[in-house]
N, C-alpha and C positions, 0 to 999 in steps of 0.2 A: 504494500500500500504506500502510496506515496504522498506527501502532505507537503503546501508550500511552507516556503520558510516560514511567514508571519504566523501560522499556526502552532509552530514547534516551539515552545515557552520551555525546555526543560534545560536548553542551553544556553538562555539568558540570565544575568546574573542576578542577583535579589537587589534592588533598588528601592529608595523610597521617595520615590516622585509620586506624587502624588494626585488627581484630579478630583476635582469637587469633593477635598477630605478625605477620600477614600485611595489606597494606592490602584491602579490599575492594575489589575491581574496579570500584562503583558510584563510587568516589572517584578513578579515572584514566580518563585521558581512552587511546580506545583508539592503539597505533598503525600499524593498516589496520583496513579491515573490508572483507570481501567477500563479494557475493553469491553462492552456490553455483551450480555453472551443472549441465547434463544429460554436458557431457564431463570432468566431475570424479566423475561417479559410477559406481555398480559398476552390475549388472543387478537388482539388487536395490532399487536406487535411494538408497543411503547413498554417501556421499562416500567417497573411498578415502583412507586415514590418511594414505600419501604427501602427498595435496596439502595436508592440516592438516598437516602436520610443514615442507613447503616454506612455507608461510606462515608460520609461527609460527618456523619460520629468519629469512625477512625483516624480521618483524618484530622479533624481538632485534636486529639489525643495525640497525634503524632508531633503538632507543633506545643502544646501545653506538656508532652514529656522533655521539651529541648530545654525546659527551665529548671526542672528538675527531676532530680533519680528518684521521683515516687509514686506512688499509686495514684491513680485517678479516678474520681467517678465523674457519671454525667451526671448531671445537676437541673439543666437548663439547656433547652433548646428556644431559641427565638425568634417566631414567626415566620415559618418556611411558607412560601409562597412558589408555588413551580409557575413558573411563566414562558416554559418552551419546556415540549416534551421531547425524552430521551428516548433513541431507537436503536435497536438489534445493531450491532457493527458499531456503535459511537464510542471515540476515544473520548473517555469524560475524565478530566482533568477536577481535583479541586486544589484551592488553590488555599493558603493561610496567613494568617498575619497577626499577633496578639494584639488585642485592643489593652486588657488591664493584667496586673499582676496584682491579688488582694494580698491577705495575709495566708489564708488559707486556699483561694481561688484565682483560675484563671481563666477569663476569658477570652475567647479567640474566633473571630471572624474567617469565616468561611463560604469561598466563591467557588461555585461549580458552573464549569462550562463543559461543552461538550462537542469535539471536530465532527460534523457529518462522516460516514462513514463512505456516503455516493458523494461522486463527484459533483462541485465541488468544492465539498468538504469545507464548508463552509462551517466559523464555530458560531454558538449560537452559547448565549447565558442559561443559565438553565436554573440557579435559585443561589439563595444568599443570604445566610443563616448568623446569628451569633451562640456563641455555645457556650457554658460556662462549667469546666469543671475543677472538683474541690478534692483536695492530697490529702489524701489518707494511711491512715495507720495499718497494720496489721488485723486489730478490731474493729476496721473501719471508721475509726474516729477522725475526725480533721486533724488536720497538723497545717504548721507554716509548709510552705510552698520552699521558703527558703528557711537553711538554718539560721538561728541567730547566733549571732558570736560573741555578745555580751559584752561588745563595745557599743555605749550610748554618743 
């Protein structure tokens, strides 16, 4: 399969340019992409928003694990809205960026796009979440996100 350059986001470097607040997706580097398979989809042949919502889970986790060595839970999802649907063959990119780091949380902004898989291959937005999860212990209790080192 062959894809123009402007679609290939995984060998551009992480930037923080920004447009109307928000970075451009063109400027991070994504963190999964996956190709849509036949048992991800409805009979109609669109992806079912489940498995975008389980990906675009994983992949907030992947950028809220870069802050720290600890367990995470989801906590929060918000406001998923699909405003393009996903089809059989679509390289679906999500893309991440942390909005905050709490004491015990982190949330993290998440853009999913997706390259058409027919030519051509055109990418098209597909939803754009914020996710917020909280570091846990062992017993699942909260903890700091970061350790303290007991310099005030």
């Amino acid at each position: 399969m062959h894809y123009q350059r402007s679609t290939i986001r995984e060998k551009m470097p992480r930037s923080s340019s920004k447009t109307a607040g928000h970075p451009s997706a063109d400027a991070l580097q994504p963190a999964i992409r996956v190709v849509m398979m036949p048992r991800d989809a409805n009979y109609v042949g669109t992806i079912f928003g489940g498995v975008i919502l389980n990906h675009l889970d994983v992949a907030g986790a992947v950028e809220a694990y870069r802050h720290a060595d600890r367990r995470f839970v989801t906590v929060a999802m918000h406001e998923v809205k699909f405003i393009a649907p996903v089809f059989v063959g679509d390289l679906v990119s999500f893309y991440t960026e942390t909005v905050k780091i709490g004491t015990t949380s982190v949330t993290v902004r998440v853009t999913v796009e997706a390259v058409r898989a027919k030519s051509p291959h055109e990418t098209a937005r597909v939803t754009q979440a914020e996710v917020v999860y909280v570091a846990i212990d062992q017993a699942g209790k909260p903890v700091p996100v970061r350790e303290s080192t007991g310099i005030a």
